[in-house]
C-alpha positions as CSV (number, residue, x, y, z in Angstrom):
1,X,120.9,38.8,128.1
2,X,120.5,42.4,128.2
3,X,119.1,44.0,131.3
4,X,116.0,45.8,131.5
5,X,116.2,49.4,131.6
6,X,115.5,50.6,135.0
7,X,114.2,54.4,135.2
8,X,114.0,54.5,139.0
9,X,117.2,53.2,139.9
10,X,119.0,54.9,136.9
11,X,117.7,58.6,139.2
12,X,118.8,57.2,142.3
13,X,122.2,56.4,141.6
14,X,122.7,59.7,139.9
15,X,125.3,62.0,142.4
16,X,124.0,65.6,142.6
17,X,126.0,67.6,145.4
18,X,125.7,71.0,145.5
19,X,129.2,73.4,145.5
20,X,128.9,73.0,149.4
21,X,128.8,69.5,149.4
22,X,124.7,69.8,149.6
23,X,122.6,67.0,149.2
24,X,120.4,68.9,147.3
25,X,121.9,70.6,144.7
26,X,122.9,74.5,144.9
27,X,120.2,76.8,143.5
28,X,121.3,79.3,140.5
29,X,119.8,82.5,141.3
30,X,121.6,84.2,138.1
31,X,120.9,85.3,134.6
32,X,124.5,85.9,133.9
33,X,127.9,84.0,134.2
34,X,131.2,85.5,134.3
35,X,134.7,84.1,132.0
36,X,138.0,84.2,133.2
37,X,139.1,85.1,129.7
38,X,137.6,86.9,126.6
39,X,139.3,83.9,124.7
40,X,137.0,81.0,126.6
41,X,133.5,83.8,126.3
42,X,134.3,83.9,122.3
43,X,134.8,80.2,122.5
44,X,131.3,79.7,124.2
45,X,129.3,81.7,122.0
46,X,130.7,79.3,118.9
47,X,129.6,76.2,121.0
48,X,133.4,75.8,121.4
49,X,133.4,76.6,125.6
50,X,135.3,74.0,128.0
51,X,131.8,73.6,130.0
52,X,131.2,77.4,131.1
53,X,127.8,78.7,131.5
54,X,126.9,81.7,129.2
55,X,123.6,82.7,130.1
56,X,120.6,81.3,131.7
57,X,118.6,81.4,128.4
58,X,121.3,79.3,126.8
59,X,122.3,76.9,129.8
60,X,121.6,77.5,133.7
61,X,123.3,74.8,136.5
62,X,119.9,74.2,138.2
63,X,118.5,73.4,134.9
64,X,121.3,70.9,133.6
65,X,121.0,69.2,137.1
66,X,117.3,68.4,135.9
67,X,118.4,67.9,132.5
68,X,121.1,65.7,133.9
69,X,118.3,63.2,135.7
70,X,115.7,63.2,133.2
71,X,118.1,62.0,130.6
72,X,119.3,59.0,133.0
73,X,115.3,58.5,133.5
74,X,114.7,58.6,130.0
75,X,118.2,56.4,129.0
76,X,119.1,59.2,126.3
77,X,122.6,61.4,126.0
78,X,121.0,64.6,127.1
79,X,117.5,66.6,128.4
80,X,116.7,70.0,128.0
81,X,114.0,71.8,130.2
82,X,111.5,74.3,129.7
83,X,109.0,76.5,130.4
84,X,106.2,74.3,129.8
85,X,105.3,71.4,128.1
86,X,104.0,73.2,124.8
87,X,107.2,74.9,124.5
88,X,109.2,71.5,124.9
89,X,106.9,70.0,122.0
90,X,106.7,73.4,119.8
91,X,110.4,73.6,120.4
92,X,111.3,70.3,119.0
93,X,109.0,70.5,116.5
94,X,110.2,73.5,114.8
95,X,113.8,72.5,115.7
96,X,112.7,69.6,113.1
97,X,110.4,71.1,110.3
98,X,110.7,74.6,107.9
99,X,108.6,75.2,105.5
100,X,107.0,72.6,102.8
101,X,107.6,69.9,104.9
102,X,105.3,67.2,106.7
103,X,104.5,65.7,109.7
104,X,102.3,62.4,110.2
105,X,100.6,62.2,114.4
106,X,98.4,60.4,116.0
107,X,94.4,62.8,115.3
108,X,93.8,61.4,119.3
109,X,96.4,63.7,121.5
110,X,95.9,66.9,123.8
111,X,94.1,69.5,122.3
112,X,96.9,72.2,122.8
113,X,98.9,69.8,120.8
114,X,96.0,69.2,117.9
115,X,95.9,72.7,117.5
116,X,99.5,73.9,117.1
117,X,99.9,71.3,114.7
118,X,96.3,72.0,113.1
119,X,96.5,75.4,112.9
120,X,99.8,77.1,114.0
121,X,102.0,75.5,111.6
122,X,99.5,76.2,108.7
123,X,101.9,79.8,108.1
124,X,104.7,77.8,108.0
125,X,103.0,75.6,105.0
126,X,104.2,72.8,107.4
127,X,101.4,70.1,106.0
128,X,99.7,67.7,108.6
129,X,98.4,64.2,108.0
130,X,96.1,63.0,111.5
131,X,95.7,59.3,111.5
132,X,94.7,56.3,113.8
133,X,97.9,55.9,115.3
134,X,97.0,52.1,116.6
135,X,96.3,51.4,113.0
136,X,100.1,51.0,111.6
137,X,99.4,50.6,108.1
138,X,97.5,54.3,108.2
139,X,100.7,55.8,109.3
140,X,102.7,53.8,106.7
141,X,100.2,54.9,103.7
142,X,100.7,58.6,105.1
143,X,104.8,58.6,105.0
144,X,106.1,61.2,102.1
145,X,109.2,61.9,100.5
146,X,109.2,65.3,102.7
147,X,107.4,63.8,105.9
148,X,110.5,65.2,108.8
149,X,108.6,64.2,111.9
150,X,106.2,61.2,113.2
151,X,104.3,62.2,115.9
152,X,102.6,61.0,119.1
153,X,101.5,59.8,122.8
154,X,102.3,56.5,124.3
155,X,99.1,56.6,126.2
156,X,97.4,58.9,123.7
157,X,94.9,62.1,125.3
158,X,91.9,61.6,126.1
159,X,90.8,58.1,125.0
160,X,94.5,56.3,126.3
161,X,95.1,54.2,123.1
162,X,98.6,52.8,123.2
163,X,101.5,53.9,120.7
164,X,103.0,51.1,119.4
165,X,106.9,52.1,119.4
166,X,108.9,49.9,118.2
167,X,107.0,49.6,115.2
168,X,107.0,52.9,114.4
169,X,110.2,53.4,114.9
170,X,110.6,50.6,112.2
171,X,108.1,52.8,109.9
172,X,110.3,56.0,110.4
173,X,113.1,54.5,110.3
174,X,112.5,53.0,107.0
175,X,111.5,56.3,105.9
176,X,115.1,57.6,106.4
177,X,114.8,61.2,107.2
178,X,111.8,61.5,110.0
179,X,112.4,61.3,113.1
180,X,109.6,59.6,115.8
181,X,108.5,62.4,118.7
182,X,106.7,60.9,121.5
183,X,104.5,63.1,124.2
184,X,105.2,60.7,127.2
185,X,103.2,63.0,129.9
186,X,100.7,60.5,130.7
187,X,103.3,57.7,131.3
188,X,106.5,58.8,133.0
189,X,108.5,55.6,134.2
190,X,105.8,53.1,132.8
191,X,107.0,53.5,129.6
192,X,110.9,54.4,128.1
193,X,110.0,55.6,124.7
194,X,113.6,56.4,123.9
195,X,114.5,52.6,124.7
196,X,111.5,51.7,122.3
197,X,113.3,53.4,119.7
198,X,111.6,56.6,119.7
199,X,114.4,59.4,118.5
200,X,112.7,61.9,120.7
201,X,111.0,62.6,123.8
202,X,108.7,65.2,125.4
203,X,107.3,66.1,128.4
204,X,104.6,68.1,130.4
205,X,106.6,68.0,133.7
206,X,103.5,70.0,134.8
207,X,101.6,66.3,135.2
208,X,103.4,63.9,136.8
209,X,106.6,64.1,137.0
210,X,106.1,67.1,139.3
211,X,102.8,66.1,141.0
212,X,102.1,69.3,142.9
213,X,100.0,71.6,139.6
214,X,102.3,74.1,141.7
215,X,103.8,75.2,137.9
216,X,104.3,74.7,134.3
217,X,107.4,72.9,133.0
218,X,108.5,70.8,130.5
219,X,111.1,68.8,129.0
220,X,113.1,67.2,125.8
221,X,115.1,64.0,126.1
222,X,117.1,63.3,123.1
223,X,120.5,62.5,121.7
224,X,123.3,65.2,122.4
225,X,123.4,66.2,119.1
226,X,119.8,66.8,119.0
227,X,120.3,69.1,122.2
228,X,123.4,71.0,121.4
229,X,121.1,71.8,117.8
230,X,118.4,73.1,119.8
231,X,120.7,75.4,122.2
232,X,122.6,76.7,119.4
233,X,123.3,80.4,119.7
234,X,122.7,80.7,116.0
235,X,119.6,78.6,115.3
236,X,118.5,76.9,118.0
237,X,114.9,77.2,118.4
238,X,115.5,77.0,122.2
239,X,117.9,79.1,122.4
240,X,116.4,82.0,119.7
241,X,112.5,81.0,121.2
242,X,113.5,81.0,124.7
243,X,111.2,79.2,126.6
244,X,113.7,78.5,129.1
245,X,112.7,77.0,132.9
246,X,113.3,79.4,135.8
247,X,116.1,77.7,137.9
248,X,114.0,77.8,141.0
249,X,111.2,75.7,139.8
250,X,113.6,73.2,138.2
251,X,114.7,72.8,141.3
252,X,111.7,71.7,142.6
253,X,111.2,69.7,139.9
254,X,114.8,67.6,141.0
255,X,113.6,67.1,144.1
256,X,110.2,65.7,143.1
257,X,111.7,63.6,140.4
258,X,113.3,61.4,143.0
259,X,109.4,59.9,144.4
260,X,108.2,59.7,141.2
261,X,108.6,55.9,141.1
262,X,106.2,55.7,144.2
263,X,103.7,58.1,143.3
264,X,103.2,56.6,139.8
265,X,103.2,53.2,141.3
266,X,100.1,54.7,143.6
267,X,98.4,56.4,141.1
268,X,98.1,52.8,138.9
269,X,97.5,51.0,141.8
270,X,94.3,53.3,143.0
271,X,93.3,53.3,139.2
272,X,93.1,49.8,138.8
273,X,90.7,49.5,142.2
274,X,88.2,52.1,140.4
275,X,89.0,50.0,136.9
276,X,87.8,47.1,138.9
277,X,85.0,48.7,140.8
278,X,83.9,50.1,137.6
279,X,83.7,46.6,135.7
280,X,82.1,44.7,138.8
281,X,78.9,47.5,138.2
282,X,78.4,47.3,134.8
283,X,80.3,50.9,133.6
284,X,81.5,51.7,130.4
285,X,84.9,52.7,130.9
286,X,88.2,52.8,129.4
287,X,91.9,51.6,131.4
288,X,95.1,50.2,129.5
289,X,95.3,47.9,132.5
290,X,92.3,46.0,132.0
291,X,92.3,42.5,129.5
292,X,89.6,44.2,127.2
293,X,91.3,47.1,126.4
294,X,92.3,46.9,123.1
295,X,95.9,47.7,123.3
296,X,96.3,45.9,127.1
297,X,98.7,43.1,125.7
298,X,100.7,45.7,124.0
299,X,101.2,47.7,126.4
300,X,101.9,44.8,129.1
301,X,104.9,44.0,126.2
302,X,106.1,47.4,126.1
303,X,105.5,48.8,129.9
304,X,108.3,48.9,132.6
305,X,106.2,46.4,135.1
306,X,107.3,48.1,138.6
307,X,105.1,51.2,137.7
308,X,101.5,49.6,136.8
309,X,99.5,51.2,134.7
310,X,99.5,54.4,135.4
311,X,97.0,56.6,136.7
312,X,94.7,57.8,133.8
313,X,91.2,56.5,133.2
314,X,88.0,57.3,131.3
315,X,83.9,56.7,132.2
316,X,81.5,57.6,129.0
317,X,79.1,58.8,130.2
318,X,77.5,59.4,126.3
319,X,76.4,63.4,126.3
320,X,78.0,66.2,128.6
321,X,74.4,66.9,129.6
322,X,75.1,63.6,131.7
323,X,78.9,64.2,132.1
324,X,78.2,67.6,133.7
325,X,76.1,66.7,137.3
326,X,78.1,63.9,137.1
327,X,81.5,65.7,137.8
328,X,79.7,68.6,139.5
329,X,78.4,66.2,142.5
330,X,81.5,64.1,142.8
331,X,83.2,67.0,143.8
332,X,80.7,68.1,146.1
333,X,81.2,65.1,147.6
334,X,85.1,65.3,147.7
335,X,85.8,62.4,145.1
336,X,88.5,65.2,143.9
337,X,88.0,68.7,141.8
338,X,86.3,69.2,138.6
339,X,89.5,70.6,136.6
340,X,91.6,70.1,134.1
341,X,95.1,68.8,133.9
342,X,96.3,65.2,135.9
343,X,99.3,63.9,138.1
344,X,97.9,65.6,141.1
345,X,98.1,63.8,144.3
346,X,93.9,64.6,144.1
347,X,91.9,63.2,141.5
348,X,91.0,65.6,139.0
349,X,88.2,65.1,136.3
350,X,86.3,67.1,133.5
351,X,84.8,66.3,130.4
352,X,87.8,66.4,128.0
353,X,85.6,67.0,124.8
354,X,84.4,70.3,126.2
355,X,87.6,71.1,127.6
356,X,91.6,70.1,127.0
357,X,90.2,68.3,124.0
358,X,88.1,71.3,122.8
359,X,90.4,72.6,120.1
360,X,89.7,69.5,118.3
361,X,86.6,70.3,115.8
362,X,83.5,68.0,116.8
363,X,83.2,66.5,113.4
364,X,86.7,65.1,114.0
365,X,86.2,64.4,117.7
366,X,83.1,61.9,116.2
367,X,85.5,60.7,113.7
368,X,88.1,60.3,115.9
369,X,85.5,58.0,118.6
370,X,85.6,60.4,121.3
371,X,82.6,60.2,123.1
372,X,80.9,63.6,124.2
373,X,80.3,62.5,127.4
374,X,84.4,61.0,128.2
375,X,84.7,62.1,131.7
376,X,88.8,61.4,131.7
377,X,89.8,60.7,135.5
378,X,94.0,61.3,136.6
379,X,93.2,59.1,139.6
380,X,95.2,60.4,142.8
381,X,97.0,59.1,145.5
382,X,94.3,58.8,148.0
383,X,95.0,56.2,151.1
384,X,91.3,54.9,150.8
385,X,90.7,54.4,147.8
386,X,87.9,51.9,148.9
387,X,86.0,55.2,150.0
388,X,86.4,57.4,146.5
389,X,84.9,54.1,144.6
390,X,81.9,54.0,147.2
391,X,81.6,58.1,146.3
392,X,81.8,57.3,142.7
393,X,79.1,55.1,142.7
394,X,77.2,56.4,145.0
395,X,76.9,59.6,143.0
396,X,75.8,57.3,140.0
397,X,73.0,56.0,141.9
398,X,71.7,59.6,143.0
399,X,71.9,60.4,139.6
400,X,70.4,57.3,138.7
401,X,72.5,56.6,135.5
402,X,72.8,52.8,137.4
């Protein structure tokens, strides 16, 4: 019987020693890398090198010992880092797609997201089909004869549906030519796309991976021919775009990578309390980890069990004219701050129609079911929990919407 895939253990018994012999591995403070010969520089520019670094736009050592752990977290050949989420998902993208082509994605995912593929791509004649991603037999009908790249979230953004992976993998797969993308940001650890059979996978490192909203970072975790495509001298879109990560920050990054077992195990444990504590008073809410969400057996299939799941949950709360006090008073009374983004050892909140979901048109945001009154909660790593649910609802009875 095969064993499970293990993302925790497969960081921990990675070896990282720094050219001292330092446990934490050296920092690169350098833009530039010297060659013995002119023979091995030539070499290197023709993705021919013996391992030499070029050029920090190209490959840095700080960034490869990131890369180097979030491919043994993610099981595939190879990472690549970057400058921030967007530019790991714009850079794949475009790595994928050229003009006349087509992509099929999920209509529910972030809004930065919605609108690159919405409207960005639209100069590219790069066509888009948005669909109900839960619904496999929409995504099938979509497929074309030029459809490159099948897109999405495993926990999807804002209203946490759950991709179903191996099936789409079976859809693109059939297909022949597309390959399957999947935004993993809200689910680090709880779910291995790649081992799902995803081809591709993306991060925000900004969220959880890092935990600190200290920076902007993300990452691609692919095959190694996918990787050495994108850092081509030639035409590589991450080489030629160069949204490379500064060395220092992936540093940080490393070091941050090797709690994020614990933290994401806190976050789903302090999610499910509110979950609960929600149900028990009669909210309308939405958590993957609860029996009546619709996806919860799916996801209890597909999940990695040490990690819970995860730390993202949603109240309706039906109109932002509600949503609004709502947020504005539990941070007065320090349930955590009204802002946007998530994996922040606070809880953050905001109403994600009005805000990371705002690029999304409103006609489609109805279409789509998004309530415009989702408050969407990244539940933190607080020690008494007990006492944010007691805030929660006590700010619900001031307001007296129970």
């Amino acid at each position: 019987m095969k064993k499970k895939f293990d993302p925790a253990t497969a960081i921990q018994r990675l070896e990282q020693f720094g050219e001292f012999g330092d446990v934490n591995p050296s920092i690169t403070d350098s833009a530039t890398f010297t060659f013995m010969t002119e023979e091995e520089m030539i070499k290197t520019f023709h993705g021919e090198g013996t391992g030499c670094f070029l050029y920090s736009r190209h490959w840095n050592p700080s960034n490869r010992y990131l890369s180097d752990a979030l491919a043994a977290m993610e099981g595939t050949e190879m990472a690549w880092v970057t400058g921030s989420g967007m530019a790991a998902i714009t850079t794949a993208i475009l790595q994928l797609c050229s003009c006349g082509d087509h992509i099929v994605t999920s209509v529910t995912t972030y809004g930065g997201t919605y609108a690159f593929l919405a409207n960005f791509l639209k100069r590219f004649n790069i066509e888009i089909s948005f669909v109900n991603i839960t619904n496999l037999e929409s995504v099938r009908q979509a497929m074309r004869p030029n459809t490159k790249v099948v897109y999405t979230e495993t926990m999807t953004n804002p209203m946490l549906q759950i991709s179903n992976i191996p099936e789409l993998a079976k859809i693109v797969k059939e297909h022949g030519t597309a390959k399957l993308v999947v935004d993993n940001t809200f689910t680090p650890m709880i779910f291995s796309p790649y081992q799902l059979g995803a081809d591709i996978v993306v991060y925000s490192m900004t969220k959880f991976i890092n935990g600190k909203n200290d920076m902007v970072a993300g990452a691609i975790c692919a095959s190694e021919e996918f990787i050495n495509a994108i850092s081509s001298v030639n035409d590589g879109t991450a080489m030629l775009l160069g949204p490379v990560l500064d060395p220092l920050r992936s540093s940080s990054v490393l070091k941050n990578l090797a709690t994020l077992h614990i933290r994401m195990q806190k976050h789903s444990e302090n999610a499910m309390y509110l979950a609960r504590k929600f149900k028990e008073i009669g909210l309308k809410f939405v958590y993957p980890g609860m029996p009546e969400h619709p996806q919860y057996e799916l996801m209890t299939q597909l999940m990695n069990k040490d990690f819970g799941y995860g730390g993202m949950i949603a109240i309706d709360m039906e109109t932002p004219e509600r949503a609004a006090p709502f947020m504005e008073l539990m941070q007065r009374k320090g349930v955590g701050y009204h802002a946007v983004s998530l994996g922040y050892f606070k809880t953050l909140f905001s109403n994600s129609g009005k805000s990371t979901s705002s690029e999304v048109p409103e006609e489609i945001q109805k279409e789509m079911g998004l309530s415009p009154g989702l408050v969407r909660f990244s539940v933190g790593l607080d020690h008494d929990i007990e006492r944010s649910g007691e805030l929660i609802v006590e700010t619900l009875k001031e307001l007296k919407y129970i």
